[in-house]
C-alpha positions as YAML, in Angstrom:
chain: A
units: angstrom
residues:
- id: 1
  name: UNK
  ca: [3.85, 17.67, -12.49]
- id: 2
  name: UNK
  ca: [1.38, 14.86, -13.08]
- id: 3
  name: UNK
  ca: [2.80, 12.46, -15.58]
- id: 4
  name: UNK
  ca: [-0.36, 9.98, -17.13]
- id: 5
  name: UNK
  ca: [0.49, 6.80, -18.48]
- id: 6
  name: UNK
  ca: [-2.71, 5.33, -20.80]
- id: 7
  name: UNK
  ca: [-2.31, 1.80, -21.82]
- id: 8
  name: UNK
  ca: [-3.15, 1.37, -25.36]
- id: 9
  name: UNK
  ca: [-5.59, -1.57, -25.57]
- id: 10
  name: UNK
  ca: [-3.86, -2.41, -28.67]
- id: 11
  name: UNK
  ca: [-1.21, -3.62, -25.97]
- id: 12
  name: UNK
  ca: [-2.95, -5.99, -23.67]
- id: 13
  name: UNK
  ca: [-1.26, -8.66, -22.40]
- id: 14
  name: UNK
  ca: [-1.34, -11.77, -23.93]
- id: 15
  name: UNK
  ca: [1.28, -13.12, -21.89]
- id: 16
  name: UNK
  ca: [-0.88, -15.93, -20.24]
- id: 17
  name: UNK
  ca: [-2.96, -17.38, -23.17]
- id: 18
  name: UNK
  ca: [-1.80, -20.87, -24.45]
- id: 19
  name: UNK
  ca: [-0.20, -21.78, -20.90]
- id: 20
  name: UNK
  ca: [-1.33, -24.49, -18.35]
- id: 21
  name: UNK
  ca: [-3.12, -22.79, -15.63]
- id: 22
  name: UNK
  ca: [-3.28, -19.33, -16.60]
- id: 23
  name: UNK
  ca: [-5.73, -16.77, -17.49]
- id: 24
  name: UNK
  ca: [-5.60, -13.27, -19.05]
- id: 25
  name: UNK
  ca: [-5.92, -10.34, -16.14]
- id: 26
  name: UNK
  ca: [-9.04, -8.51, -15.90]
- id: 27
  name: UNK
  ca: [-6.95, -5.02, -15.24]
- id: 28
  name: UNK
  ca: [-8.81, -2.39, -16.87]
- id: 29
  name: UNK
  ca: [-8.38, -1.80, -20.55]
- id: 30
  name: UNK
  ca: [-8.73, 2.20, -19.89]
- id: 31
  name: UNK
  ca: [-6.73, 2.16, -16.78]
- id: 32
  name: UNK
  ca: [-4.43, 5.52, -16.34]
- id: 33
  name: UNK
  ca: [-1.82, 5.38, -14.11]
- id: 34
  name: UNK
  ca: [-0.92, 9.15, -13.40]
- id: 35
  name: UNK
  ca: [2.56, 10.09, -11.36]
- id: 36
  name: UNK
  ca: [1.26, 12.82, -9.60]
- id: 37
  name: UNK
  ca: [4.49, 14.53, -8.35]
- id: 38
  name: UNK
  ca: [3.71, 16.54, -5.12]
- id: 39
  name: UNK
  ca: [5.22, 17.38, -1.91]
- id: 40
  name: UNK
  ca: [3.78, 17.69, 1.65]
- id: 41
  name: UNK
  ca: [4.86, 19.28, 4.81]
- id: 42
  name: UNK
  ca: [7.61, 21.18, 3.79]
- id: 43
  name: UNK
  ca: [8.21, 24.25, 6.32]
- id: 44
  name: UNK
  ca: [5.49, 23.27, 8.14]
- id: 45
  name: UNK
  ca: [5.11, 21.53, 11.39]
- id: 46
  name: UNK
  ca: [1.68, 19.45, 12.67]
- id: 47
  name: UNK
  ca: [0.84, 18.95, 16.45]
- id: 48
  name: UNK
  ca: [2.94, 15.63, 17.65]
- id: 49
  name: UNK
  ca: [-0.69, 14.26, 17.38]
- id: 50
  name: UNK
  ca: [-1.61, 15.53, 14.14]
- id: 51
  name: UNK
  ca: [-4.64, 13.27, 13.37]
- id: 52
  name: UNK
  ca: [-7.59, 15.31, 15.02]
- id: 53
  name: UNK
  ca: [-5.91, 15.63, 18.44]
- id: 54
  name: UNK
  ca: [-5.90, 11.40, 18.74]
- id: 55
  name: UNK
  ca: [-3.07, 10.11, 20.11]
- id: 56
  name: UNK
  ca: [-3.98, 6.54, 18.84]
- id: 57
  name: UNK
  ca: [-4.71, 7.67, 15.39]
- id: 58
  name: UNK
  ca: [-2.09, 9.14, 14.83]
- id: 59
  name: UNK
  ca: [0.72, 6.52, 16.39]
- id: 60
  name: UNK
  ca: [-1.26, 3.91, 14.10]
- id: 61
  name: UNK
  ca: [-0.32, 5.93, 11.00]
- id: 62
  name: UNK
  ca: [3.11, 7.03, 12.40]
- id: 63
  name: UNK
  ca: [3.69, 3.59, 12.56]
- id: 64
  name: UNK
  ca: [2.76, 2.38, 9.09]
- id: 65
  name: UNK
  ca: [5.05, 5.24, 8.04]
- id: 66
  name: UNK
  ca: [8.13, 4.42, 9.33]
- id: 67
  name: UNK
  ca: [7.87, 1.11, 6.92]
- id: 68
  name: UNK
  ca: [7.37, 2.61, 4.25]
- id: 69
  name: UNK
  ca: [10.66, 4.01, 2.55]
- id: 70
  name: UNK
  ca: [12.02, 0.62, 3.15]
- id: 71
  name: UNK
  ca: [9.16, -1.69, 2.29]
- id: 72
  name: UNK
  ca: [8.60, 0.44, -1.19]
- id: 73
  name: UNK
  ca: [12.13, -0.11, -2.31]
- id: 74
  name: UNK
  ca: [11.44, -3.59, -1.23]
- id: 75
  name: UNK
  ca: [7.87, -3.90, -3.53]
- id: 76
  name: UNK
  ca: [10.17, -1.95, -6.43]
- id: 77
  name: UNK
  ca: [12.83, -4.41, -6.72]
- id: 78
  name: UNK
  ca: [10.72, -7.74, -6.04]
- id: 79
  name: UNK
  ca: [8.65, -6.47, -9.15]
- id: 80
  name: UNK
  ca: [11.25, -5.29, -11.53]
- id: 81
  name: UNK
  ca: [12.76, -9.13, -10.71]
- id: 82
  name: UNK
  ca: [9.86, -11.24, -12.05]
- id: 83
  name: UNK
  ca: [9.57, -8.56, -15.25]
- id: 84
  name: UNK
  ca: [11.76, -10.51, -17.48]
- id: 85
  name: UNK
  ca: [9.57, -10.66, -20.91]
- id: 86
  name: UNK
  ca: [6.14, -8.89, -20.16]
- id: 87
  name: UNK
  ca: [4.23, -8.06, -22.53]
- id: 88
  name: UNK
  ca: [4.39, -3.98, -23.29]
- id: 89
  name: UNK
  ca: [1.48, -2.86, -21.83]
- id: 90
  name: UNK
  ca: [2.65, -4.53, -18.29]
- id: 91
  name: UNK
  ca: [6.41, -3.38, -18.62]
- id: 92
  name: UNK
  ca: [4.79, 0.12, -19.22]
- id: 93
  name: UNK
  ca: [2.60, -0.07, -15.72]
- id: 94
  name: UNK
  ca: [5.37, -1.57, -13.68]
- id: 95
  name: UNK
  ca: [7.58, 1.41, -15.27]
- id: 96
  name: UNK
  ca: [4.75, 3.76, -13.60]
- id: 97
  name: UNK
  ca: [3.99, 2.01, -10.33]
- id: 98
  name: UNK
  ca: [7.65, 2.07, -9.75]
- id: 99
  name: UNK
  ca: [7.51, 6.20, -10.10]
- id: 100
  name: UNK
  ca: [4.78, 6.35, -8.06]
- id: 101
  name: UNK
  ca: [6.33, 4.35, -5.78]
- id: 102
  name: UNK
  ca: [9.74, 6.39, -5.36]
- id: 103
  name: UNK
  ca: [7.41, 9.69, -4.98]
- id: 104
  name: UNK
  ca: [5.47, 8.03, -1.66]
- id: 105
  name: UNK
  ca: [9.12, 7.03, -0.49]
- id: 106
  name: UNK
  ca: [10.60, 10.44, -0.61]
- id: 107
  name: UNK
  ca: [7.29, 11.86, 1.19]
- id: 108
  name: UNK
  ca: [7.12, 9.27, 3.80]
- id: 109
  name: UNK
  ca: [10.87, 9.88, 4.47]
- id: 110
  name: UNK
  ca: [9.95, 13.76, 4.46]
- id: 111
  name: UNK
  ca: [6.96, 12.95, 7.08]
- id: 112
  name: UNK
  ca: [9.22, 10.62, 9.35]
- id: 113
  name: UNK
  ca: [11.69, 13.50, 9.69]
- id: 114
  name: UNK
  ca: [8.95, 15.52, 11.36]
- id: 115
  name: UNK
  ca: [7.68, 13.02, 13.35]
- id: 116
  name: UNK
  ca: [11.40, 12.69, 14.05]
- id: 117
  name: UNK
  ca: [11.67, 16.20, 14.94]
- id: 118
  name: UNK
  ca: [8.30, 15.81, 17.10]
- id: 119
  name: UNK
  ca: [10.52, 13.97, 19.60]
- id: 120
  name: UNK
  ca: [9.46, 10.36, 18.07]
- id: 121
  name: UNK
  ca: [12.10, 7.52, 18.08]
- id: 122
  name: UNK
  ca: [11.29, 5.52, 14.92]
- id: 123
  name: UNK
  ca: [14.87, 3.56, 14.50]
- id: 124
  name: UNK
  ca: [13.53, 0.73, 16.27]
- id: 125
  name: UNK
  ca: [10.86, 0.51, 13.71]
- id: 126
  name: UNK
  ca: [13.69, 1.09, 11.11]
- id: 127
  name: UNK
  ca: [15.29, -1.60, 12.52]
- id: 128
  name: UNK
  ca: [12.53, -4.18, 12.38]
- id: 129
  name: UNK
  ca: [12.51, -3.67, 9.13]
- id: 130
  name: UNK
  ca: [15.84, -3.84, 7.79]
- id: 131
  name: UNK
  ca: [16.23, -6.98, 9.71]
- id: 132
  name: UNK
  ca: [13.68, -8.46, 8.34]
- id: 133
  name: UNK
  ca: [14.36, -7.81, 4.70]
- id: 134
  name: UNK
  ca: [18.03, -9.14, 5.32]
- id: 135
  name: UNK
  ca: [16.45, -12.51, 6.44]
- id: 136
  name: UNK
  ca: [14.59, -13.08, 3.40]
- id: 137
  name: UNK
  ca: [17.47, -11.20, 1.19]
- id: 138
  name: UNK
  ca: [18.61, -14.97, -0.09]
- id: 139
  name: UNK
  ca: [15.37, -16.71, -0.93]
- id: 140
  name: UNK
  ca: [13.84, -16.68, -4.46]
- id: 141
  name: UNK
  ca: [12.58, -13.72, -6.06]
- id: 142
  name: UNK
  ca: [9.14, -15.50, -6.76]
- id: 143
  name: UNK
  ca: [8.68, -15.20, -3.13]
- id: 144
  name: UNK
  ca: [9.33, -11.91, -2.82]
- id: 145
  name: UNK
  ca: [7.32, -11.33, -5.83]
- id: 146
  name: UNK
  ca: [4.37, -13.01, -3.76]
- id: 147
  name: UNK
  ca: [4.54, -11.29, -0.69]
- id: 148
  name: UNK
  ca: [4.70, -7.97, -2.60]
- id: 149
  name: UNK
  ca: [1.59, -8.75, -3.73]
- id: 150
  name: UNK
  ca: [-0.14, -9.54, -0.63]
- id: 151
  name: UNK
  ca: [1.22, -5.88, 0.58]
- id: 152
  name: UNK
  ca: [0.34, -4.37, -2.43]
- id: 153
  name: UNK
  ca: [-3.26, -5.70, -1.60]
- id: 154
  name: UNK
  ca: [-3.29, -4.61, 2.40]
- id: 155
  name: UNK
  ca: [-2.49, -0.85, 0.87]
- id: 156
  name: UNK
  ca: [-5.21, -1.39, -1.42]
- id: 157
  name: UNK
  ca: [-7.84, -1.97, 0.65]
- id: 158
  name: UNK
  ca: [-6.47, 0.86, 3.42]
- id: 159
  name: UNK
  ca: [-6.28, 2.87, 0.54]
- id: 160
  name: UNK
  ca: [-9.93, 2.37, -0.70]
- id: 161
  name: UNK
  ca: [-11.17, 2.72, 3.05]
- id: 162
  name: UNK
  ca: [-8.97, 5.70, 3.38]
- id: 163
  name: UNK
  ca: [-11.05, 7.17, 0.32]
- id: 164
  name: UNK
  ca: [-14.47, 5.89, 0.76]
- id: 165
  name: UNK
  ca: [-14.62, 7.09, 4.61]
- id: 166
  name: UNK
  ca: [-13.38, 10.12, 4.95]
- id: 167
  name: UNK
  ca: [-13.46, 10.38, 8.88]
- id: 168
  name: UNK
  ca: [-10.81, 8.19, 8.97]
- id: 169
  name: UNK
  ca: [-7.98, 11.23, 8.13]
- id: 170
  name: UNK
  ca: [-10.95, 13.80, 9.05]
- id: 171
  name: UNK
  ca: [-8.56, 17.04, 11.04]
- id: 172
  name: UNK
  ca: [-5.31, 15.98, 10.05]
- id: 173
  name: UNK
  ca: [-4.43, 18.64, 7.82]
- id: 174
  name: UNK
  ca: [-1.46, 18.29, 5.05]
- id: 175
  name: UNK
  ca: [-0.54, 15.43, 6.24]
- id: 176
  name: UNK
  ca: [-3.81, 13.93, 5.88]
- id: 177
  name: UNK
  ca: [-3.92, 15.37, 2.19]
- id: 178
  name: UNK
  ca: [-0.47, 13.44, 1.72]
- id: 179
  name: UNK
  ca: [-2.00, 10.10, 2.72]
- id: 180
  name: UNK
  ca: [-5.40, 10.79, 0.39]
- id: 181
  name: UNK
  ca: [-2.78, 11.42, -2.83]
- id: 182
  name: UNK
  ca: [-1.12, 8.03, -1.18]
- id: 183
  name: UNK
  ca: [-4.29, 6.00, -1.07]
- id: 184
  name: UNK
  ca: [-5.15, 7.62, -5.27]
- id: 185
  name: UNK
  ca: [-2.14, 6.05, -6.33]
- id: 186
  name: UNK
  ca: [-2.21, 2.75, -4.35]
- id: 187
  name: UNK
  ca: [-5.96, 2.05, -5.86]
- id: 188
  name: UNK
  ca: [-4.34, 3.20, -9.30]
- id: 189
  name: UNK
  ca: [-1.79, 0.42, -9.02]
- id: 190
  name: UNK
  ca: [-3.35, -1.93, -7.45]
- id: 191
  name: UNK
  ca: [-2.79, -4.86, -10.07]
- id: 192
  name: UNK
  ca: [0.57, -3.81, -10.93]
- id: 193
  name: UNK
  ca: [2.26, -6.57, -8.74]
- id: 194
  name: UNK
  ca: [-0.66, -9.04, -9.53]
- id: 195
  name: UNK
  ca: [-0.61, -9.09, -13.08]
- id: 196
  name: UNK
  ca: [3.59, -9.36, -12.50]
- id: 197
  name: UNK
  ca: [2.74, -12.37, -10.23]
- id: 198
  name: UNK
  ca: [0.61, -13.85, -13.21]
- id: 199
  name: UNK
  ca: [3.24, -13.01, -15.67]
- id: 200
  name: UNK
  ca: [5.81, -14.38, -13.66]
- id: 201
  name: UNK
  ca: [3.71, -17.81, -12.61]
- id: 202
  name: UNK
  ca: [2.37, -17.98, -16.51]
- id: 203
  name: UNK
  ca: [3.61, -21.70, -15.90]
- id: 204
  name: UNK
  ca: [2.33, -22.41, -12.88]
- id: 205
  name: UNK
  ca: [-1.11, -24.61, -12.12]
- id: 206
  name: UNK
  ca: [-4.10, -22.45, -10.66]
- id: 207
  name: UNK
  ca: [-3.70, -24.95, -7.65]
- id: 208
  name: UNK
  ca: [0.09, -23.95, -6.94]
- id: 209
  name: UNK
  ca: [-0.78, -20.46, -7.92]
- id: 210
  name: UNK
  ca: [-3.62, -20.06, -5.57]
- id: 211
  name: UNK
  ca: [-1.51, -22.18, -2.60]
- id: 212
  name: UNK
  ca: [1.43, -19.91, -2.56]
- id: 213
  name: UNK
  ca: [-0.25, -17.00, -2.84]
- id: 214
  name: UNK
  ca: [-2.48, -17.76, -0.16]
- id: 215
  name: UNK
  ca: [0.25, -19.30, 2.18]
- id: 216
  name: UNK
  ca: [2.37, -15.99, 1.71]
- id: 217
  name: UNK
  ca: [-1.11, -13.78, 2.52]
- id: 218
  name: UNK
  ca: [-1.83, -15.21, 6.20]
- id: 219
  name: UNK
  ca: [2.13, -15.57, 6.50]
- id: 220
  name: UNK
  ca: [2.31, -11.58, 5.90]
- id: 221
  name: UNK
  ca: [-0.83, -10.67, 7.20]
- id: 222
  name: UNK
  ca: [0.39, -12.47, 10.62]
- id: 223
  name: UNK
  ca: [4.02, -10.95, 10.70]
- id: 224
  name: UNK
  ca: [2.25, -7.12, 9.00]
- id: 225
  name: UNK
  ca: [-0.57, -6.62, 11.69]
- id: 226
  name: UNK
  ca: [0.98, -7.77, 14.72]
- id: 227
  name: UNK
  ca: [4.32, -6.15, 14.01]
- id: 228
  name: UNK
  ca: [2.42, -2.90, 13.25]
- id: 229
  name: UNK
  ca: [0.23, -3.24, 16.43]
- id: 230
  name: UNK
  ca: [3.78, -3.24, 18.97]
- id: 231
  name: UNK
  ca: [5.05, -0.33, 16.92]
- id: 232
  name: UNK
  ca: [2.23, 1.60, 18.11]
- id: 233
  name: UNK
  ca: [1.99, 0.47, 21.13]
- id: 234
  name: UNK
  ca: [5.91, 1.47, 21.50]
- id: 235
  name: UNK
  ca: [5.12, 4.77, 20.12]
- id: 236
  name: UNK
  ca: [2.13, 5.24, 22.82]
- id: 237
  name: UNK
  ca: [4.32, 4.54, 25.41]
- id: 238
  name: UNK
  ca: [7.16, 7.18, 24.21]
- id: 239
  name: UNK
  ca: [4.02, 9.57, 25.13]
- id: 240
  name: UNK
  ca: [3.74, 8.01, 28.45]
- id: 241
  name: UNK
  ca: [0.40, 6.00, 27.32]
- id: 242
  name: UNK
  ca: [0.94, 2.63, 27.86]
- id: 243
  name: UNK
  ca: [-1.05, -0.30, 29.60]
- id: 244
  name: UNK
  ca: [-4.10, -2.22, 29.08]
- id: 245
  name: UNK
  ca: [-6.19, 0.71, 28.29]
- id: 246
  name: UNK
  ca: [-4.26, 1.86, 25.60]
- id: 247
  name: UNK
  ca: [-3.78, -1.61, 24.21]
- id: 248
  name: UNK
  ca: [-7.60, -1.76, 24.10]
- id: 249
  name: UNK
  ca: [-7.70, 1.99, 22.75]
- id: 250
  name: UNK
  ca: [-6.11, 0.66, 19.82]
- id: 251
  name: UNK
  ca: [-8.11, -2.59, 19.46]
- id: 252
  name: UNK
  ca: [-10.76, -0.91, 19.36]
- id: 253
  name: UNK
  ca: [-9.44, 1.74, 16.92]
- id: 254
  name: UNK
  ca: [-8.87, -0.49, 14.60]
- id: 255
  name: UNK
  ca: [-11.90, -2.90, 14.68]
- id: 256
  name: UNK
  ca: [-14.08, -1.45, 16.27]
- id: 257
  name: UNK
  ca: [-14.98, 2.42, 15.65]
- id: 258
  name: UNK
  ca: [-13.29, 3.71, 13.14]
- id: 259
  name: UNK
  ca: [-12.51, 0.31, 12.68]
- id: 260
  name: UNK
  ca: [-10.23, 0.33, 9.75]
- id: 261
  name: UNK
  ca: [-9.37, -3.50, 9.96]
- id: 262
  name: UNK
  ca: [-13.28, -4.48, 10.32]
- id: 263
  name: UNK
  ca: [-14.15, -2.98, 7.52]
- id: 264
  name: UNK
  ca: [-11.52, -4.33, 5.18]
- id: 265
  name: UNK
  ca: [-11.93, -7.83, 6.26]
- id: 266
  name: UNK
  ca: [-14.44, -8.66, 3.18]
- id: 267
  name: UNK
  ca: [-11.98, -7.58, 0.86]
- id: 268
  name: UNK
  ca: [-8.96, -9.28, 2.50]
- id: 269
  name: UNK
  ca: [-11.09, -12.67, 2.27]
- id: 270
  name: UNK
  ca: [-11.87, -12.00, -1.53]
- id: 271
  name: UNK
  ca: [-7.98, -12.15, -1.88]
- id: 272
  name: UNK
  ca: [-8.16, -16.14, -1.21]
- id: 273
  name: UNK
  ca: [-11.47, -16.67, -4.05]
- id: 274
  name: UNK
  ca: [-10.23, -18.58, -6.96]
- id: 275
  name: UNK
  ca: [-10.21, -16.01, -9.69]
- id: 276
  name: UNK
  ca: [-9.34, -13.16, -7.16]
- id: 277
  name: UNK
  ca: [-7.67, -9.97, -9.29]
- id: 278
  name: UNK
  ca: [-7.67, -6.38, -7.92]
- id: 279
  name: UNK
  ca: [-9.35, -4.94, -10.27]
- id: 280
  name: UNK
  ca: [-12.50, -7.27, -10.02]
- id: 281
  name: UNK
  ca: [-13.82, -4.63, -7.92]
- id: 282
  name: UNK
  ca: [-13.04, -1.24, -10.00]
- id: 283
  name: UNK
  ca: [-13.14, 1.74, -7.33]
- id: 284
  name: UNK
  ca: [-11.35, 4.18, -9.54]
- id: 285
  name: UNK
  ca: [-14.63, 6.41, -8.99]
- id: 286
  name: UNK
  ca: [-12.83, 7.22, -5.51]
- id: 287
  name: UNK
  ca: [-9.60, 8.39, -7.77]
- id: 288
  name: UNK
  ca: [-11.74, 10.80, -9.96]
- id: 289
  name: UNK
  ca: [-13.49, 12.36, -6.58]
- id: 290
  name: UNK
  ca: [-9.88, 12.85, -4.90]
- id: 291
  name: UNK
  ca: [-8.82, 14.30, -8.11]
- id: 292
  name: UNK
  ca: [-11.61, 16.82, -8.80]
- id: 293
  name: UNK
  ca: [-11.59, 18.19, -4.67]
- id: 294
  name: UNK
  ca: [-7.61, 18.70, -5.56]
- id: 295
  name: UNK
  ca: [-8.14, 20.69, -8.22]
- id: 296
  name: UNK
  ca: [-11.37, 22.60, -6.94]
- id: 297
  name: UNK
  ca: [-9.42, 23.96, -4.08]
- id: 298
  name: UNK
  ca: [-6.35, 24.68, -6.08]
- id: 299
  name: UNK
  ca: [-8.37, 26.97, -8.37]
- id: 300
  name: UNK
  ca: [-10.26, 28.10, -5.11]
...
């Protein structure tokens, strides 16, 4: 069932107005955030290298993956912690964003289990991950609130690419499908944890604003990309491909042809512009085309 949630514009957020350094957020007065409830994969079972026969490829996405379930509980509760007296309109979206966001959970935990089943160890991924949220378990909630947002805007702009290029998922089937309806709802919410950052900092100077937000973006950009790079790398090598040619195989995956990373590398920058929001740049047109090819071959 898709569930649409319609901001009334009566509602926007005048949260910011009045205090020192802040500024109202551009998010789209006609914005629809839409929890569209579907499942993937279920009695089914893709080649071990599901993504067009590329081993690369698919490890990459494997990868990202096996974060997920734990990262999106992470972005959940860092959001719902820094929601203490928004406005309505904003308490409505994070109410939305966090259904969306317990729908990709259960599907990436659904997809995991096959690539489980494939013959993939993932716990080491797992691993990484729980031990790094249990290192920054203690620290305050602002920070947490911060790097959410920098993720939020890496899954964005893979999202958008995702969308805009479709030979990036070109052969993968279902599960390709399942990372398309990933990628509608990441551009949909895109300024969810933003505008909760602005809410949250509504005290804040633009210069302490801008300095921790930036700080936190290299800081998880660093720790996101390289940790993501060995974990497919170690999931090459549980398919015996491992050495300098694969390491380069993936380089140049990702930067050079498809090049995923290159071609997001404009938009990361834009993150550190003063007056950056995710919805200066309004690709919802990408949302409506995913949409309509969904229901065309339903009704097909």
């Amino acid at each position: 069932m898709n569930a649409p949630f319609k901001p009334d514009s009566a509602l926007e957020s005048v949260a910011h107005q009045g205090k020192k350094g802040a500024r109202k957020a551009p998010t789209p007065a006609d914005l629809t955030i839409t929890v569209r409830d579907r499942r993937f994969g279920r009695g089914s079972r893709p080649q071990r290298w599901w993504l067009n026969g590329d081993p690369v490829g698919s490890a990459w996405h494997n990868a990202l993956s096996a974060t997920f379930p734990r990262g999106e509980a992470f972005f959940i509760e860092a959001v719902k912690a820094n929601r203490a007296g928004a406005p309505p309109r904003l308490e409505a979206e994070i109410r939305a964003f966090v259904r969306q966001e317990i729908n990709h959970t259960r599907e990436h935990i659904a997809f995991n289990r096959i690539a489980k089943d494939a013959g993939y160890d993932l716990d080491a991924i797992d691993r990484r991950v729980a031990a790094r949220l249990q290192e920054i378990n203690d620290r305050a909630p602002i920070l947490n609130l911060a790097a959410t947002m920098a993720l939020e805007h890496f899954t964005a702009m893979l999202a958008n690419e995702f969308l805009s290029n479709p030979r990036h998922m070109a052969g993968g089937g279902e599960v390709s499908e399942m990372w398309r309806w990933h990628s509608v709802e990441e551009i949909e919410h895109k300024g969810v944890a933003y505008d909760t950052w602005l809410h949250a900092t509504r005290g804040w100077t633009r210069w302490k604003r801008w300095k921790v937000k930036s700080l936190m973006m290299l800081v998880v950009t660093k720790t996101f990309l390289g940790h993501r790079f060995d974990d497919t790398l170690n999931l090459l090598a549980q398919d015996g491909l491992s050495g300098a040619k694969w390491k380069a195989r993936l380089l140049w995956y990702l930067v050079g042809d498809p090049g995923m990373l290159r071609r997001i590398f404009p938009a990361w920058c834009a993150f550190f512009l003063p007056g950056f929001h995710p919805w200066n740049h309004d690709d919802r047109a990408l949302i409506g085309k995913h949409d309509s090819e969904f229901a065309d071959a339903v009704m097909g």
